[in-house]
Residue frames as qw, qx, qy, qz and C-alpha x, y, z in Angstrom:
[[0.498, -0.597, -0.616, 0.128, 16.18, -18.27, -16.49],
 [0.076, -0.883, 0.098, -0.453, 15.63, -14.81, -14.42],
 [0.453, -0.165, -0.662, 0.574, 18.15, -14.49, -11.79],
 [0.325, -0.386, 0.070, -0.860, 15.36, -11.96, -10.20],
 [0.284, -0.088, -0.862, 0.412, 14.70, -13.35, -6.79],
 [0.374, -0.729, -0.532, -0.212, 12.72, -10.24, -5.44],
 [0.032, 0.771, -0.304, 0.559, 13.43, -7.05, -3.65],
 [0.573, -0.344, -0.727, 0.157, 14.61, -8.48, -0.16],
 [0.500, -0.693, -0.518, -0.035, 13.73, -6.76, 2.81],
 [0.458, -0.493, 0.052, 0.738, 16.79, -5.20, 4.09],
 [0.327, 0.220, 0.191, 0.899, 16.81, -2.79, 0.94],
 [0.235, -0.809, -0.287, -0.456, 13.48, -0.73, 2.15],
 [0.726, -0.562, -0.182, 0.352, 15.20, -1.13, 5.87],
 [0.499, -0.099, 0.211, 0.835, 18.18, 0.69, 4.28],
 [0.150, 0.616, 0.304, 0.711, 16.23, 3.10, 2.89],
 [0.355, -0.884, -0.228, -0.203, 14.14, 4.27, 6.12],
 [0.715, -0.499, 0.000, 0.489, 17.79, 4.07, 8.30],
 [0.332, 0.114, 0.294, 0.889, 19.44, 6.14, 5.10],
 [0.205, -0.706, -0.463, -0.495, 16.32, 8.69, 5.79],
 [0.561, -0.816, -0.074, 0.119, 17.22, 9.23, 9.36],
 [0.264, -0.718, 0.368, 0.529, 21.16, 9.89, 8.79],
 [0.774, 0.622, 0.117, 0.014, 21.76, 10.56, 5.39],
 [0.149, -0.914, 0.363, 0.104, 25.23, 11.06, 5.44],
 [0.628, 0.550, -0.547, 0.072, 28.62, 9.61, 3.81],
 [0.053, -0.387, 0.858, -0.332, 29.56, 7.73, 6.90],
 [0.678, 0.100, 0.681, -0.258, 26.29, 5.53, 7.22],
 [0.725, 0.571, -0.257, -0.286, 26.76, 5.20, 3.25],
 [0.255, 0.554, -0.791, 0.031, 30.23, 3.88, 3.56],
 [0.191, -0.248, 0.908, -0.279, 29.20, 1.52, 6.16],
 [0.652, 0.399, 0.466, -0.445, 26.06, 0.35, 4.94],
 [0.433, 0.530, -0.469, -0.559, 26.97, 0.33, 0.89],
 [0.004, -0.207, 0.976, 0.061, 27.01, -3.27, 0.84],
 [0.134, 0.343, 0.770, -0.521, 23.95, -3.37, 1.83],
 [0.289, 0.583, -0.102, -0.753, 22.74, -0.96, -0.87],
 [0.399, 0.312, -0.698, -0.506, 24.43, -3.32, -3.58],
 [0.079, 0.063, 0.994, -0.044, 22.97, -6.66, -2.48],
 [0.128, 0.519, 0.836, -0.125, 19.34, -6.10, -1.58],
 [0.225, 0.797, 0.100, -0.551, 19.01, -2.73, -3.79],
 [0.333, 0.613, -0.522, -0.491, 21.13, -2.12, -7.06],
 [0.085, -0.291, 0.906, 0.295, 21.38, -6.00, -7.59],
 [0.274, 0.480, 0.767, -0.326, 17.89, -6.94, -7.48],
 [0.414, 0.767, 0.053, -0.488, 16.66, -3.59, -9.47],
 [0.030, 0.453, -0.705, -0.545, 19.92, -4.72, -11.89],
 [0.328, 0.162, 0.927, -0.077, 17.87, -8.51, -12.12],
 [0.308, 0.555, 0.549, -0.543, 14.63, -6.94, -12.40],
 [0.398, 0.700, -0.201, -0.558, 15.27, -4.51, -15.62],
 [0.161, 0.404, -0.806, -0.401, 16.95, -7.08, -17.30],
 [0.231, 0.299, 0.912, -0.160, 13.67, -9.62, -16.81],
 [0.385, 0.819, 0.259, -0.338, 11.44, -6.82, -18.26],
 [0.002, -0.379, 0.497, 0.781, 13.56, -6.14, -21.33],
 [0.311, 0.046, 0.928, 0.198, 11.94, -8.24, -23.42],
 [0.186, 0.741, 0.597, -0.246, 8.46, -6.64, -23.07],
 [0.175, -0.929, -0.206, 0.254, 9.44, -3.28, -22.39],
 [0.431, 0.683, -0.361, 0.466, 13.36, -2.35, -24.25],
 [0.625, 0.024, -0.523, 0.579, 16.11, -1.60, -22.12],
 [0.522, -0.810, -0.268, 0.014, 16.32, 0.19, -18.57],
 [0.316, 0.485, -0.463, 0.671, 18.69, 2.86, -17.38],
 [0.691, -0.483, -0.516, 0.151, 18.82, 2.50, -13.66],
 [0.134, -0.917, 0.136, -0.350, 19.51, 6.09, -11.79],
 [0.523, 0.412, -0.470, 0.579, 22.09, 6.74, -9.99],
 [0.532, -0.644, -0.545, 0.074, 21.98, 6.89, -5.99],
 [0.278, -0.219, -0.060, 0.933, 23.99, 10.42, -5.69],
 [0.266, 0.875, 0.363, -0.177, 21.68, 13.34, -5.85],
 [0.377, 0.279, 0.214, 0.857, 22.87, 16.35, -7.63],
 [0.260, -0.782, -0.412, 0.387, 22.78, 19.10, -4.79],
 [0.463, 0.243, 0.134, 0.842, 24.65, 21.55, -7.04],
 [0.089, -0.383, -0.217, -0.893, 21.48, 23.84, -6.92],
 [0.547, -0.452, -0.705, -0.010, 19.77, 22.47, -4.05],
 [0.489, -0.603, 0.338, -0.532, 18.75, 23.68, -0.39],
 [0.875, -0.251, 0.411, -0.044, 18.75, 20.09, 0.60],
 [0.274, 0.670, -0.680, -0.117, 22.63, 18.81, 0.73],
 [0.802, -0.197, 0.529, -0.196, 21.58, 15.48, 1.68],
 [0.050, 0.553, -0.642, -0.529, 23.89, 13.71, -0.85],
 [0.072, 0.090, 0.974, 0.195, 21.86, 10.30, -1.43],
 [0.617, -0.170, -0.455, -0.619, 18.28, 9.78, -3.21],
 [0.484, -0.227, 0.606, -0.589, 16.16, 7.87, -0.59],
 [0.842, 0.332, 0.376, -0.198, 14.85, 5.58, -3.31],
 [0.267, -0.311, 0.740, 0.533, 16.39, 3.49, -6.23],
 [0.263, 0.685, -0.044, -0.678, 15.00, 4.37, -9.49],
 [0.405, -0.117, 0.767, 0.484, 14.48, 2.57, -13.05],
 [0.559, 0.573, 0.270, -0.535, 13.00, 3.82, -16.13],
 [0.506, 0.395, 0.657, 0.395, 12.31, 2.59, -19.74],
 [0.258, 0.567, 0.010, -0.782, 12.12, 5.46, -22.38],
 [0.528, 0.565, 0.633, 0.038, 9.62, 4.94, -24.96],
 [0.367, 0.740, 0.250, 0.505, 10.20, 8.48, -26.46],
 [0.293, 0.178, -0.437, 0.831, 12.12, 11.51, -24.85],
 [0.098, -0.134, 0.590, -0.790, 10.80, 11.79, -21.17],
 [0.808, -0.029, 0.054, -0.586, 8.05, 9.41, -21.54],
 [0.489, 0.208, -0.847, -0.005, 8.40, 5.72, -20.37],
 [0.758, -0.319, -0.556, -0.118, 8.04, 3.12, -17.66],
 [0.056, -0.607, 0.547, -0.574, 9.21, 3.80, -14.10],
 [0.794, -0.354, -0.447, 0.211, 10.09, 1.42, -11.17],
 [0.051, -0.633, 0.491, -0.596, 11.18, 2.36, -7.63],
 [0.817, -0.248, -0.509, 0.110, 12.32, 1.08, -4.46],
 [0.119, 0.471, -0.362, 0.795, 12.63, 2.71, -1.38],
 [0.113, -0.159, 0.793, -0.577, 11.19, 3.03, 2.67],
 [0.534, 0.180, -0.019, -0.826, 7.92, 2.95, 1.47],
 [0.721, 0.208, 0.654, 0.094, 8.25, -0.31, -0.82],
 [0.362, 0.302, 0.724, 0.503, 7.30, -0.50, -4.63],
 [0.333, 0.668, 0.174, -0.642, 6.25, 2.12, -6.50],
 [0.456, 0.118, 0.720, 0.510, 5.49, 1.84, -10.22],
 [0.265, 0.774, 0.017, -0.575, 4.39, 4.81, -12.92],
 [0.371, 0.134, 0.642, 0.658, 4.16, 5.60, -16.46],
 [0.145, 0.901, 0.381, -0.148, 3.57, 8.40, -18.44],
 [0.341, 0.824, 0.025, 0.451, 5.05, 11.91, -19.45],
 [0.644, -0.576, -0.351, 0.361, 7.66, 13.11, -16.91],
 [0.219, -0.560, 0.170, 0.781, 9.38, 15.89, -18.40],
 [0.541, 0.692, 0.473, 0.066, 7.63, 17.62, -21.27],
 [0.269, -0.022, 0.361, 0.893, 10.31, 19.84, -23.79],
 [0.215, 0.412, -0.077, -0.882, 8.04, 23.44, -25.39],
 [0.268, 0.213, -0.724, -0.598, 7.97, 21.46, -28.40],
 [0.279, -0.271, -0.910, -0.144, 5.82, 18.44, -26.90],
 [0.144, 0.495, 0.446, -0.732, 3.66, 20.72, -24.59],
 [0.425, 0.361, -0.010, -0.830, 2.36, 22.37, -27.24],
 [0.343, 0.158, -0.847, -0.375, 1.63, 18.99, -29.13],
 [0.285, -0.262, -0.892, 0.235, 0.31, 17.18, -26.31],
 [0.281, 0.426, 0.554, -0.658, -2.29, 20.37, -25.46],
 [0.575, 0.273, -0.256, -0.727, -3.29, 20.83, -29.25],
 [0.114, 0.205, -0.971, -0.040, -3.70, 16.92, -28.86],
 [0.003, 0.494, 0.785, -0.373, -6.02, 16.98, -25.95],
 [0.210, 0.463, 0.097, -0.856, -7.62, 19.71, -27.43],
 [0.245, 0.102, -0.850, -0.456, -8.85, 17.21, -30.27],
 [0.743, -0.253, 0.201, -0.586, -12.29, 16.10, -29.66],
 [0.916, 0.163, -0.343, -0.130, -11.14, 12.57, -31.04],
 [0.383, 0.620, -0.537, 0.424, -7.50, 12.55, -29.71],
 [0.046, -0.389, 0.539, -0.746, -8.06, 14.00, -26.53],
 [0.834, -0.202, 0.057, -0.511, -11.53, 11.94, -25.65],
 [0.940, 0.154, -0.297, 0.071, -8.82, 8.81, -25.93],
 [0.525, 0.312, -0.606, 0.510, -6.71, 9.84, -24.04],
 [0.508, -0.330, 0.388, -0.695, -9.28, 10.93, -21.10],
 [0.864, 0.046, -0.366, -0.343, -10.57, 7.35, -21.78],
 [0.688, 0.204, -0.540, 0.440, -7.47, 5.69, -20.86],
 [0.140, 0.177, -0.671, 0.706, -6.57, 7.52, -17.55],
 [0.673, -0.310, 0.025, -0.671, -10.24, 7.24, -16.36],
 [0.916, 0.134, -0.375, -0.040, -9.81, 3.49, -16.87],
 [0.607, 0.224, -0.537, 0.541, -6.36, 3.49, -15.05],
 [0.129, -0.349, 0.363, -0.854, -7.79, 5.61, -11.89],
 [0.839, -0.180, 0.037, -0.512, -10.90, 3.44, -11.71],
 [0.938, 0.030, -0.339, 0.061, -8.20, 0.54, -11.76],
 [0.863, -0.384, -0.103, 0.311, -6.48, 1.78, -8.95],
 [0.461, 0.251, -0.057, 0.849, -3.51, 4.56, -10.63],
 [0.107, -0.810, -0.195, 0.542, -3.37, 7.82, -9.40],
 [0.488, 0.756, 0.218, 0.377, -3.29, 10.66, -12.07],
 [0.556, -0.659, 0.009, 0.507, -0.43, 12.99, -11.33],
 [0.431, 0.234, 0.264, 0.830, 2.73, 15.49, -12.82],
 [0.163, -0.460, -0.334, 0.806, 2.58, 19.13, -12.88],
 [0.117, 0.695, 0.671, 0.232, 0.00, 21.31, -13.29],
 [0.027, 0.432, 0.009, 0.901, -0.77, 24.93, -14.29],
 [0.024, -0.286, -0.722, 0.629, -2.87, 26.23, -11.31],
 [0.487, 0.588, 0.061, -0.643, -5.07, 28.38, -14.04],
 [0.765, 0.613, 0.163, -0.111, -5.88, 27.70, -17.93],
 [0.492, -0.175, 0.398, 0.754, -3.05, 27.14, -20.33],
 [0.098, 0.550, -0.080, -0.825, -2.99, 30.17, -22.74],
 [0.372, 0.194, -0.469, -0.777, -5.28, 30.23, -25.33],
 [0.135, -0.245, -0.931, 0.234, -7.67, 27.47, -23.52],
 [0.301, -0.551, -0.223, -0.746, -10.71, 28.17, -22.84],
 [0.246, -0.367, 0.747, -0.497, -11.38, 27.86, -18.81],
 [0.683, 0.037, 0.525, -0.506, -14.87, 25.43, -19.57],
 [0.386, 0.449, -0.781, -0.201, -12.79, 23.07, -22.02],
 [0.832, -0.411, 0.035, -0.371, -14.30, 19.90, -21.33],
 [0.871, 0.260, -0.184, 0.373, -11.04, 18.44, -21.25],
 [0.186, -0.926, 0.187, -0.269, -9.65, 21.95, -19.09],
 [0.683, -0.576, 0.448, -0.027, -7.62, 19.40, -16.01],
 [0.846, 0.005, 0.324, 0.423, -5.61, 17.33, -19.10],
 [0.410, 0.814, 0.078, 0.405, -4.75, 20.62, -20.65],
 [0.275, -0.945, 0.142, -0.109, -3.68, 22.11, -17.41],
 [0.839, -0.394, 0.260, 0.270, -0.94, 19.04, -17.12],
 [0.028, 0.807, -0.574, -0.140, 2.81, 20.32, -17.66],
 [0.240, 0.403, -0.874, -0.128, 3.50, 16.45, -17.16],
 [0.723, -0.142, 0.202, -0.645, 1.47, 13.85, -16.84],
 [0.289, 0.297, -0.910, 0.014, 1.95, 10.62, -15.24],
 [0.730, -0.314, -0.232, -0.560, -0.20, 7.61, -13.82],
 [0.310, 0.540, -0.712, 0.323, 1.49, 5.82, -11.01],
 [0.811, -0.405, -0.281, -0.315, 0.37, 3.24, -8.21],
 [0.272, -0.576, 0.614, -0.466, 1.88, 2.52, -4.44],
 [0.810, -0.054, -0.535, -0.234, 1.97, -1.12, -3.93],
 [0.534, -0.724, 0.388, -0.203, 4.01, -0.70, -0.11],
 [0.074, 0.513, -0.855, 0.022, 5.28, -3.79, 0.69],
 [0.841, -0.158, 0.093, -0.510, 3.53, -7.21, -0.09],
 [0.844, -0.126, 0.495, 0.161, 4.21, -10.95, 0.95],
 [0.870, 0.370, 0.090, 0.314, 5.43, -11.08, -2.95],
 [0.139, 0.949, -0.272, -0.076, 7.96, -8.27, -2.81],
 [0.476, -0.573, 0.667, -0.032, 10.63, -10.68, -1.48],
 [0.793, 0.006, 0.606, 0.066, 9.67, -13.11, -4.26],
 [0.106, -0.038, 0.545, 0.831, 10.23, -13.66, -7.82],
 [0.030, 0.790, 0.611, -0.038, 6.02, -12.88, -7.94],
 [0.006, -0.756, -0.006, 0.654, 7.38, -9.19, -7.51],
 [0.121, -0.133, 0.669, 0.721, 8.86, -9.26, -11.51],
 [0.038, 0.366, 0.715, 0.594, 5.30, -10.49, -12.52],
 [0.341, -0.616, -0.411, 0.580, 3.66, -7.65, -10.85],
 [0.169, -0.680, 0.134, 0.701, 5.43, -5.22, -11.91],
 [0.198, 0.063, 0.720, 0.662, 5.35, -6.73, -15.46],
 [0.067, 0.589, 0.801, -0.078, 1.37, -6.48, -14.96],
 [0.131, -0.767, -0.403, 0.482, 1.47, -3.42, -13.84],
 [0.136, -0.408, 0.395, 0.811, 3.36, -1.87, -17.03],
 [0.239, 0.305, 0.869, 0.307, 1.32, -3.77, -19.24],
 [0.059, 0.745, 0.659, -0.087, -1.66, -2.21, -17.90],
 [0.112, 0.795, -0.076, -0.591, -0.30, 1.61, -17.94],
 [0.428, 0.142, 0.632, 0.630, 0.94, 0.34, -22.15],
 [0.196, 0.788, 0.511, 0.282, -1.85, 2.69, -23.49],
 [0.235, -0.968, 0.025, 0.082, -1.01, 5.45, -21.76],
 [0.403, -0.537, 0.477, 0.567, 2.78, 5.29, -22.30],
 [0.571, 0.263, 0.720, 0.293, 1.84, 4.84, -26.01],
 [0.200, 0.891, 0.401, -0.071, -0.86, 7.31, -26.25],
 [0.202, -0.948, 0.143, 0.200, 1.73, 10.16, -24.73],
 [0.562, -0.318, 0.515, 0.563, 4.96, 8.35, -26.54],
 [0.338, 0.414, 0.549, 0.643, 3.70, 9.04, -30.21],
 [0.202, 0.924, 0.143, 0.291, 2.81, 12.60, -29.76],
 [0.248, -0.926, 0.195, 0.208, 5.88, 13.46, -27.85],
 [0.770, 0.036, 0.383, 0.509, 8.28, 11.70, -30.33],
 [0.041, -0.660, 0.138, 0.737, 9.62, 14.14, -32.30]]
């Protein structure tokens, strides 16, 4: 039986209050608060979705300001992804906002860039994979990940396929805020839905960026 109850309320609270003073004294006093209705819940959660989906690494809630401008030392949101292949998987979050859920390509190595534009550059390939995120945008995802601002090199600019060529990474991802189910176990099947549906698309992009 899941012990996944549902995200409760106090962990977005904690998030917007850890937005206004980010700082190691409202951590210390507040960390309880972090592990109950944040890290235990998200711990619940991944371990209800293995089954489907493999295992979940669950980020860490320390940034890593080494190279930063912003020393703000905590992440505003708590973080879980499945990898299907390197930098392509499922993603969950939780944070002031609510629920956020994605899937897709998030960090693309040289090697899989150039795979994943001579991909879309297939008339067969690449028409299947425009298929799919059309589908997922008309059902509500947003298409995202970074993008060149001009043609990748050796593109032509009136590629009919040009805007999946331009993506560096490319991910489909959906804002769900904060509904009546968040607080329940209803949030697990949700979120299970909601991977299900992005499964093509983490597929599509997992078997050409496998090595």
């Amino acid at each position: 039986m899941s012990e996944f109850a549902g995200f409760p309320i106090a962990g977005p609270d904690f998030y917007e209050d850890l937005e206004a003073d980010n700082s190691r004294i409202f951590w210390t006093a507040n960390k309880h608060i972090y592990e109950e209705s944040v890290k235990r819940p998200m711990t619940a959660l991944i371990a209800d979705l293995e089954p489907g989906f493999g295992p979940a690494k669950i980020f860490r809630p320390y940034r890593d300001v080494r190279f930063s401008k912003d020393k703000s030392p905590y992440k505003t949101h708590q973080g879980a992804v499945v990898h299907t292949a390197p930098g392509v998987g499922w993603y969950v979050q939780i944070g002031a906002p609510g629920l956020f859920v994605a899937g897709g390509l998030y960090a693309a190595a040289p090697d899989q860039l150039a795979r994943l534009r001579t991909t879309i550059d297939d008339d067969v390939r690449g028409a299947e994979l425009e298929k799919i995120a059309n589908k997922l945008v008309r059902a509500g995802y947003t298409l995202g990940g970074d993008k060149l601002k001009t043609r990748p090199k050796g593109y032509p600019i009136d590629h009919p396929r040009i805007d999946l060529l331009r993506h560096k990474s490319l991910v489909l991802s959906r804002e769900f805020g904060a509904p009546d189910w968040l607080t329940t176990p209803r949030a697990a099947t949700e979120i299970r839905k909601s991977w299900e549906t992005l499964r093509p698309i983490v597929e599509w992009l997992g078997a050409v960026a496998a090595p």
